[in-house]
C-alpha positions, 0 to 999 in steps of 0.5 A: 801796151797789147793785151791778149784778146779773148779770141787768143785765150779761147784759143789757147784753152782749146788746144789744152783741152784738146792736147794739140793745135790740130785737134783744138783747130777742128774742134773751133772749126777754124784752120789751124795755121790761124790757130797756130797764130793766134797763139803765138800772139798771145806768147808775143804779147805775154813774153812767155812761151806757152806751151812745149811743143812735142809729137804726141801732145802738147805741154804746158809750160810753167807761164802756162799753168799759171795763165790757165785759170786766170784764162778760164776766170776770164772767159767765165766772166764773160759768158756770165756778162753775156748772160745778165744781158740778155736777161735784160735785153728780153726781159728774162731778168733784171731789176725794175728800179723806181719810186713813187709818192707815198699814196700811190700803193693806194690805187696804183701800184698793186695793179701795176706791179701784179700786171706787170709781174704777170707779164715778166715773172723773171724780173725783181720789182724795187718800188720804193714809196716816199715822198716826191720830194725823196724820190727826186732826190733818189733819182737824181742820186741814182740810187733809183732809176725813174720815179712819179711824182707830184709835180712841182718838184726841183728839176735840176739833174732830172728830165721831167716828163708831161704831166701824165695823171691829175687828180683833185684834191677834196674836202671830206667830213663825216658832217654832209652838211660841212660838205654841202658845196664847195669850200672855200679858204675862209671855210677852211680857216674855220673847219677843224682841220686834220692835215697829212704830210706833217713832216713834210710841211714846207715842201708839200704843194698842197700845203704851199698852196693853201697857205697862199691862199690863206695869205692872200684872204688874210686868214690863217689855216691852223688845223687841228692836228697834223698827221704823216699820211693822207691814209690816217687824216681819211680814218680820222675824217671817218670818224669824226675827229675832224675834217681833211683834204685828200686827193680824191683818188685817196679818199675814193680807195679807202671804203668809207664812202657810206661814213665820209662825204665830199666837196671840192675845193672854192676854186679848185686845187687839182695835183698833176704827177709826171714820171722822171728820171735823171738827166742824161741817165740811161733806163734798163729794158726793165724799168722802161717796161714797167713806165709803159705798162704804167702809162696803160693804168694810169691812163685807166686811173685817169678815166674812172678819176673823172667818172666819178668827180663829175658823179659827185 
């Protein structure tokens, strides 16, 4: 079945504004006769007669009247449409949608999120800070758009990209002598652990790895006590209620370095972080955006990460 186009109710809207098709036509900057067409068209596909022809102005008929607003409402919706989208197109607007690991607002995300501000004032940001595992499962859903996470994460329903940002997990005690070499997982076994990521214990990698270890030395990891977040197994490392095993980007944002020393790993665990997003999804110009100004920090992040494990 027809519909009436919106070059037909933008003709019809003119010659009410305008009282004539003669008058609409000049105003449109289009011949009348292709006006006068347009119109009987839409009378055509509606079935209705629209307006009352007389010699001094034109009259609407009750169909009219009552498409009149309806017109209107339309061509509205339309301008606005056009509008959203060219917020978005150039970045006058829109909405950067995505999500990261918990610890990322640590060394990552204030920079990112001003620098990028900075640069499209006009755009929200909507950062939401979970657990990788959460954010996948965001993406993946659609209630975000992209994320980074800690890899490796269940890929199903995302594209995964390279890994993008490697980090090194470390032992830190307020004790230099507990962090005089590298710890190995007998050491661990025996040193009064404080671990995070408590509630996420089956699905953290650095947990899973540990206890794989741990099985394969055949000794058993019991930390002293178990906490949500790396921010808090740090403060209490600090202060001396035990011993953790941060990710070094962690351990180096949070100003205790005069209280806390530090030790790699026996052999080394390092963390890789990769942006995804939903298999088949499509990323609005702002999220695409903030992913790319992201690339330039983490790349920067990357640098000064490897300064300073080979300062030690």
């Amino acid at each position: 079945m027809a519909q009436p186009t919106l070059m037909q109710l933008s003709y019809f809207l003119a010659a009410v504004s305008h009282g004539s098709f003669s008058a609409a036509a000049d105003a449109l900057h289009i011949a009348q006769p292709s006006l006068s067409e347009q119109i009987r068209r839409l009378e055509h596909t509606l079935g209705v007669v629209l307006f009352t022809r007389t010699n001094r102005r034109l009259q609407l008929t009750d169909a009219g009247r009552t498409l009149l607003p309806h017109a209107e409402r339309t061509l509205a919706d339309v301008r606005e449409l056009g509008q959203a989208v060219r917020e978005v197109r150039t970045l006058s607007g829109g909405t950067v949608s995505f999500g990261a690991f918990n610890s990322a607002h640590l060394y990552l995300l204030t920079p990112l999120i001003r620098d990028f501000h900075e640069q499209y004032p006009q755009v929200l940001v909507r950062v939401v800070g979970l657990n990788s595992a959460e954010v996948a499962d965001a993406v993946r859903g659609g209630e975000l758009e992209a994320g980074l996470v800690q890899l490796p994460i269940k890929d199903h329903g995302l594209s995964v990209g390279a890994p993008v940002l490697t980090d090194t997990v470390v032992y830190v005690s307020a004790d230099p002598e507990r962090a005089r070499v590298p710890v190995g997982i007998e050491a661990l076994a025996a040193a009064p652990l404080v671990l995070s990521e408590a509630r996420w214990e089956d699905e953290d990698p650095l947990r899973r790895a540990l206890t794989e270890r741990a099985q394969r030395a055949g000794v058993t990891l019991r930390p002293y006590a178990e906490v949500e977040f790396q921010t808090h197994a740090v403060e209490l490392a600090a202060h001396g209620v035990g011993d953790s095993l941060v990710s070094y980007l962690v351990a180096r944002s949070q100003g205790y370095t005069r209280r806390l020393h530090w030790a790699q790993l026996d052999p080394p665990v390092e963390e890789h972080f990769a942006f995804i997003t939903r298999s088949g999804g499509a990323l609005s110009p702002a999220t695409r955006m903030f992913m790319k100004i992201a690339h330039k920090h983490i790349a920067a992040l990357q640098r000064r990460a490897k300064r300073g494990l080979a300062q030690g």
